[in-house]
N, C-alpha and C positions, 0 to 999 in steps of 0.2 A: 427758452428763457436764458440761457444758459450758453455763451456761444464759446465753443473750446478753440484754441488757434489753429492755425494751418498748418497741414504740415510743412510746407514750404514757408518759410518766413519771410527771407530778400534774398534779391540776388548776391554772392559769396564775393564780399568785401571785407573792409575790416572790420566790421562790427559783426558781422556773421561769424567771422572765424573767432575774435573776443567769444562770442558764444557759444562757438563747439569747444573752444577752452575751457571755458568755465565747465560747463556739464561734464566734458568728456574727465576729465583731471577729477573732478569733485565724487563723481560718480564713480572711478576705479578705484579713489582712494578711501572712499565712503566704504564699498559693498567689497572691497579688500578686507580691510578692515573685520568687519561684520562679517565673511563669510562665505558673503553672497554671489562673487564675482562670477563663479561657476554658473548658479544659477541663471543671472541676466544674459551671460555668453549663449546658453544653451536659447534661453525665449528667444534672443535676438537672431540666431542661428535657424532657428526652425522656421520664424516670423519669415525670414527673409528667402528661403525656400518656400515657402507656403505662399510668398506673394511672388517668386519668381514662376511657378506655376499657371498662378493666374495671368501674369503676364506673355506668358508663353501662348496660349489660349486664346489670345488677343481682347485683353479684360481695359475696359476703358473708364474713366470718373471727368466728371466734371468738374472746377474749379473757379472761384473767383477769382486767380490772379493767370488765368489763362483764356487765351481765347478760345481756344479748339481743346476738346475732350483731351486729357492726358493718358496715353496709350503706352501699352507692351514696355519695351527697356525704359522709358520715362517715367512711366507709372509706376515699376520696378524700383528706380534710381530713389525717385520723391519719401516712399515708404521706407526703403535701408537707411538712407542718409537723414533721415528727416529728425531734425533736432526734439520734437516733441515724440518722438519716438523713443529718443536715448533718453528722455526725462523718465517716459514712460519706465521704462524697463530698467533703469538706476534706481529712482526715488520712490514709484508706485509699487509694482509687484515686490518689489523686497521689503517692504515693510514686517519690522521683525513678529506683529502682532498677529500681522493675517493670512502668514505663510505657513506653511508644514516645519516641522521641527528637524526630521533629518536629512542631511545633506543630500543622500540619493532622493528623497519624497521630493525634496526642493526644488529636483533638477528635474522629475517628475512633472510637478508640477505647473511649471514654468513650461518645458515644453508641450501639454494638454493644453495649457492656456493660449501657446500663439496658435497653434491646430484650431481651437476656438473662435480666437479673433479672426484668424484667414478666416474660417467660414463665416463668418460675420461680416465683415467686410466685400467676401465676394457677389453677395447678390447689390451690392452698394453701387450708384450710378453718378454718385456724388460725392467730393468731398468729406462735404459736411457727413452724412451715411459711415463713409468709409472712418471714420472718426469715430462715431457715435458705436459702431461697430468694435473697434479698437477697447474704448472702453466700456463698451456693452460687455466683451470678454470677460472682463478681471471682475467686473458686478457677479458673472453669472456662477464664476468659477471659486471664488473668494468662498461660499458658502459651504463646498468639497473639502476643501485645505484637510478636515480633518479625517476624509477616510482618505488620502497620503500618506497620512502619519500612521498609520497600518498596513501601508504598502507592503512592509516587509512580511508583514503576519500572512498576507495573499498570493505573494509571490511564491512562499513555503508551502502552501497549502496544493497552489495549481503546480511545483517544481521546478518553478523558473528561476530561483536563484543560482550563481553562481555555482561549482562547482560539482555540477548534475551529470548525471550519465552523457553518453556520446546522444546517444539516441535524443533524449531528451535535451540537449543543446540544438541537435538539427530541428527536432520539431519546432522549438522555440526561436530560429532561426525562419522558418518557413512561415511562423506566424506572424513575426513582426514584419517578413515582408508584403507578407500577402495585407496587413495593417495599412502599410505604406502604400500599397495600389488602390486600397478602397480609400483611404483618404484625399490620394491626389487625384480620382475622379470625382469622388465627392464635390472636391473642391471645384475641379472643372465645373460639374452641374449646379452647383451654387452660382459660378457667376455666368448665368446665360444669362440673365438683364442687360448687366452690363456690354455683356456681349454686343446687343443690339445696339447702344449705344456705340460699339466702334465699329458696327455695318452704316449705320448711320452717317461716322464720320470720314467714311472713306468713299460715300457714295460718291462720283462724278456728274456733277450737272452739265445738261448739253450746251452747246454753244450757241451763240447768239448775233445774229447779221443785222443787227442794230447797230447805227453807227453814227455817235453824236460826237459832236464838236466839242473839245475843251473850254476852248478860248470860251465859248457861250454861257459858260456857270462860272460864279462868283469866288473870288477865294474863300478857301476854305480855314478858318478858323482852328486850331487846336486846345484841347483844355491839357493841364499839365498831366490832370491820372491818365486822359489818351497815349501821353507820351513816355510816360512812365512804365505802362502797361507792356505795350509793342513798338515799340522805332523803329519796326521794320513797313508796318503799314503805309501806306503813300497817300495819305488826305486827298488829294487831289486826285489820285485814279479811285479811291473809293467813291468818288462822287461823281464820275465818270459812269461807273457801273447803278450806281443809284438812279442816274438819270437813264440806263441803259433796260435797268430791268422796269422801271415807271411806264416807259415806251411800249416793252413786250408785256406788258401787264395790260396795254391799251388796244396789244395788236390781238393778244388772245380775244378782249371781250369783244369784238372788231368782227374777227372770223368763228367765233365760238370754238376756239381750238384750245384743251387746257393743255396739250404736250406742250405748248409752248413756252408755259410757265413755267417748267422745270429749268428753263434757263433764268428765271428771275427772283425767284422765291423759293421758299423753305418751311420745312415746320408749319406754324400755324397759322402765316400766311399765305401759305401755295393752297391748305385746304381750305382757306375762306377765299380766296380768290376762286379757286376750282368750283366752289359752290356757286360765286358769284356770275362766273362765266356761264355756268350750268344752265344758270335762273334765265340770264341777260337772252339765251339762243330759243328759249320759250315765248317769249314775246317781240311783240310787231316791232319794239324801239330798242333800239341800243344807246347808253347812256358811257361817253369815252372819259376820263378825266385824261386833261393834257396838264401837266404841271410847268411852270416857270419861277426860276427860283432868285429871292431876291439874298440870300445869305443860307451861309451852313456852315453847322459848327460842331464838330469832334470831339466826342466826350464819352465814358464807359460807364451801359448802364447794365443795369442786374434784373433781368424780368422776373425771375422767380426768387428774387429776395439779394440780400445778403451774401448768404449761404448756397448762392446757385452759381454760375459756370458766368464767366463776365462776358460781354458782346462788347460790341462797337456802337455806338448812334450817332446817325446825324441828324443833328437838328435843323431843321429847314425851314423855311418860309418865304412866303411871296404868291403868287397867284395862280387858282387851281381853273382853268376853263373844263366844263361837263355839255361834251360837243352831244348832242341829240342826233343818231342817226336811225333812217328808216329802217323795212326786213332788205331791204333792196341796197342799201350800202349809201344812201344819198343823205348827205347831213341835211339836218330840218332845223336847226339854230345853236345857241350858244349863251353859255349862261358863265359867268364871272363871278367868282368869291377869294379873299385871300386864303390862305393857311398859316398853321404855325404846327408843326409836326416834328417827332422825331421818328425814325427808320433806324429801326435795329437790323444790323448788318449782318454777315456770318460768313465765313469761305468755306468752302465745300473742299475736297480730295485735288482739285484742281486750284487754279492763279482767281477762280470767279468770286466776289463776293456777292451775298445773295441776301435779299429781303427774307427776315421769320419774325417780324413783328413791327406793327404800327402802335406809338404812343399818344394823343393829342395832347398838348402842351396846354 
């Protein structure tokens, strides 16, 4: 119901930077002020170890203002720098009413809390998750604040305050380290989801000896959020490969070979194609669709919402032939219908862009 913003905002111009002005300045002068500065340095300090961790690990999220999963140092970079971050950790956790009252509890507490949010954040495969996660943290921790504020009574009790035997400095030396090892594995085993998400993005699809003519597809159209998105994409070789993997989508149901499809598709098109092929090598006819396209047009669209990781589609249309071939390879006729379609695109670890999804328009 509820949708919190990005952490990435826009690309770093001057309304961006106005923006880390305002926060950055309002926020050291605010939690100066109040107290608090110590505190937010230390959340911000841990938060960002705690997610350089996962980044180390190779921890990946999906976005809408990205095409491809954001991985390792970028995923890193997005969280440290990330403007609703420094709100977070100015304006949110230091509030004077739902924090610990003394200065060491505070800095306590603040650093338990990002410990919190990184584990919350790390099983997150998304965004939106990784966010939800964020301030999933301070809901869950908010509640504690006040056994903090007896920090000190606990610390006297188990001998870990300050000015303790030798002995009992080393013990308490070897405890907070050994703390720090089960937490940064923790943390590792927390984000094995995401994990998969950057096995995923790094897979390489095979190559493809399919080889279509430019000149024979239509220009191709852009919409401004396409361009706004990625300017590095090339419309015209995207539609290239569109027409590239249509072909080997026709050659697999052709020879009933689904390796072949790893050169064309992705996601939950390769497994509905793979299905398709599966069905098509069971029976005496094979049904080819040939596509010819009378326009395409460049535009980003979001399959799993809003809130989910942005693609590419082309919008396409023009005429679909469903050639009829026997078990023996000998076409038996031909059937004509238009279409009006979009192809959600994707590039794989390699230059390929690849079919994961069909929309009918």
């Amino acid at each position: 119901v509820i949708e919190p913003l990005d952490f990435w905002w826009a690309p770093l111009g001057p309304g961006m930077v106005l923006a880390y002005l305002v926060i950055l300045v309002g926020g050291l002068l605010i939690t100066r002020r109040l107290r608090l500065l110590t505190m937010a340095a230390a959340f911000w300090v841990t938060l960002v170890a705690g997610i350089g961790v996962l980044a180390v690990s190779g921890h990946c999220m999906t976005a809408a203002w990205a095409l491809q999963p954001v991985c390792g140092t970028s995923f890193w970079w997005v969280i440290a720098s990330s403007p609703e971050v420094l709100i977070f950790l100015f304006f949110m956790i230091t509030d004077p009413k739902t924090i610990p009252q003394g200065a060491g509890s505070r800095v306590a507490f603040a650093v338990s809390l990002a410990l919190v949010c990184t584990l919350l954040i790390a099983p997150q495969t998304t965004e939106f998750g990784a966010k939800v996660g964020l301030l999933g943290g301070l809901v869950l921790m908010t509640p504690l604040r006040l056994a903090f504020d007896r920090l000190a009574e606990w610390l006297d009790l188990l001998g870990l305050r300050p000015g303790v035997a030798p002995a009992r400095t080393f013990a308490r030396g070897t405890a907070i380290g050994a703390l720090l090892v089960v937490v940064s594995v923790g943390i590792v085993a927390a984000g094995a989801p995401a994990r998969d998400t950057a096995e995923a993005a790094t897979t390489t699809p095979i190559e493809s000896e399919v080889d279509i003519d430019p000149t024979m597809l239509p220009p191709v159209t852009v919409s401004a959020e396409a361009e706004a998105l990625n300017a590095d994409v090339d419309p015209d070789a995207l539609a290239v490969f569109l027409a590239e993997a249509l072909a080997i989508e026709g050659e697999a149901l052709r020879t009933g070979d689904t390796s072949l499809l790893r050169a064309a598709d992705d996601a939950e098109r390769l497994l509905a194609m793979e299905r398709m092929v599966e069905i098509a090598a069971t029976r005496g006819e094979l049904v080819v669709p040939e596509h010819a396209f009378d326009s395409l047009h460049l535009d980003v669209v979001f399959t799993d919402g809003p809130q989910g990781g942005a693609s590419l589609g082309l919008t396409a249309t023009g005429t679909v032939e469903h050639v009829t071939y026997d078990a023996n390879g000998v076409e038996q006729g031909r059937e004509s219908e238009t279409f009006a379609t979009t192809f959600v695109m994707s590039q794989g670890a390699g230059q390929r862009w690849l079919i994961v999804a069909e929309v009918d328009e």
